[in-house]
N, C-alpha and C positions, 0 to 999 in steps of 0.2 A: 566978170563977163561969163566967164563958164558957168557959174551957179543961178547967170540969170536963165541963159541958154538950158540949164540941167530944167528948171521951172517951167518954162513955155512947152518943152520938150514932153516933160512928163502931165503935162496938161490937157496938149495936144491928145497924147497918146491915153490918157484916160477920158477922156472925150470919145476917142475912137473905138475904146473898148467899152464902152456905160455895159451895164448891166441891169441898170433897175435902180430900185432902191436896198437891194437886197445886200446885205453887207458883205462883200468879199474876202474867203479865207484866206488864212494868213498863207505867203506863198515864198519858198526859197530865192536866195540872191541868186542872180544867175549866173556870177562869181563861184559858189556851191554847185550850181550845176555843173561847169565846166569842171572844176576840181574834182568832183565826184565821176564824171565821163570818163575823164583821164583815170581814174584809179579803176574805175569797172572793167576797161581795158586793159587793163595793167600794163600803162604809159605806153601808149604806142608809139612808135615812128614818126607818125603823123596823123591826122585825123579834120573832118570838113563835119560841120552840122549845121541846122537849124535849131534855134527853140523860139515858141511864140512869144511875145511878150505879154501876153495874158496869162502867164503860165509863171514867171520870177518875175524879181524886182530889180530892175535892170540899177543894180550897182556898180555897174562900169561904165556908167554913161560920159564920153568922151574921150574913150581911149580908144585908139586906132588901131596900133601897134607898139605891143607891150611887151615884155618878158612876163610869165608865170610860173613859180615854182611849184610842182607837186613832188613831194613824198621824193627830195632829193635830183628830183632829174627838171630840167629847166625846157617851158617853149616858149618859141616865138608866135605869140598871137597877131592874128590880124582879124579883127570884128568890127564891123559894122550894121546898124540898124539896118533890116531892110521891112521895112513893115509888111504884114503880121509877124514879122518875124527880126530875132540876133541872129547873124549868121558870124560864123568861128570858124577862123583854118589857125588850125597850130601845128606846130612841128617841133619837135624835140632838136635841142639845141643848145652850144654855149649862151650863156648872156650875153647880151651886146647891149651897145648903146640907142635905145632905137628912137630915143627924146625927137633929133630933125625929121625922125619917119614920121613918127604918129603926130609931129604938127602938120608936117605936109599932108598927109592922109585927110589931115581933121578939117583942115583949111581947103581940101580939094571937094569932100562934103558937103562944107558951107557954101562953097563960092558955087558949087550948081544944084542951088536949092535939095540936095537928096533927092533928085528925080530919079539919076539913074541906081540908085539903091530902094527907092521903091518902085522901079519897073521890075529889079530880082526880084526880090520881096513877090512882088507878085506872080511870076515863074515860079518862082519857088513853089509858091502854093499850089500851084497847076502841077508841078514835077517831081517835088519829095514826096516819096512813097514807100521810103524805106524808114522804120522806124524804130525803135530803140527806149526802154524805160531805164530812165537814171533814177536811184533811189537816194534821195533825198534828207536831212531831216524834217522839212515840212510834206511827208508823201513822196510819193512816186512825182517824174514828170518825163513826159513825151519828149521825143527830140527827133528831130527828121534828116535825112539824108537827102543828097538829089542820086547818089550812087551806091549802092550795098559798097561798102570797104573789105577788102582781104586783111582778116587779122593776120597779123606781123609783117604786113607787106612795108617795105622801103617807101616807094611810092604811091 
């Protein structure tokens, strides 16, 4: 079910991005991106962004809320598509179990059509204006804020 859901999903969303016929460069997982975020900051506390989905290849498609390890220290993600945009709040944190979260999460998605993820989604675009270059190994890539972050701040 998820791999059909991963299909229509990324069908849709390349529908909504067309470009032409002009071949599109190769572009980072947005798994890399995040991974890369976190070590540009040198693992912060916590941290909230955007990135477009024109921009990776959205290889986390279905996960809510995860655990991610970087470079020894562990967070707790919560991502959700909001189109044009992934939006990420992670927080540095033990592991947990968070398998009943991210169904619930995933299952609260489906059951209201993603409307109100892309009403963010669309906020977003109007509100993030802070921005930030993660470097990549496929290039550089943009990532947006809806609020400048205080390095080393707790909160």
């Amino acid at each position: 079910m998820r791999a059909l859901l991963r299909r229509l999903h990324g069908a849709a969303v390349a529908l909504l991005l067309w470009r032409g016929r002009a071949p599109s460069p190769a572009r980072p997982a947005a798994s890399e991106v995040l991974s890369q975020h976190l070590r540009q900051r040198r693992l912060p506390h916590w941290t909230s962004f955007c990135v477009k989905y024109s921009a990776v290849r959205n290889d986390q498609f279905g996960l809510s809320h995860f655990n991610w390890p970087v470079d020894g220290a562990n967070y707790l993600v919560l991502r959700t598509g909001c189109f044009p945009f992934i939006k990420y709040h992670c927080s540095r944190a033990a592991p947990q179990d968070l398998a009943l979260q991210d169904a619930f999460f995933t299952a609260l998605k489906v059951l209201n059509a993603g409307i109100p993820t892309l009403l963010y989604g669309i906020g977003s675009w109007f509100f993030a204006r802070v921005t930030e270059t993660v470097h990549t190994s496929h290039g550089p890539v943009t990532i947006y804020f809806l609020n400048k972050e205080d390095e080393g701040a707790m909160y």
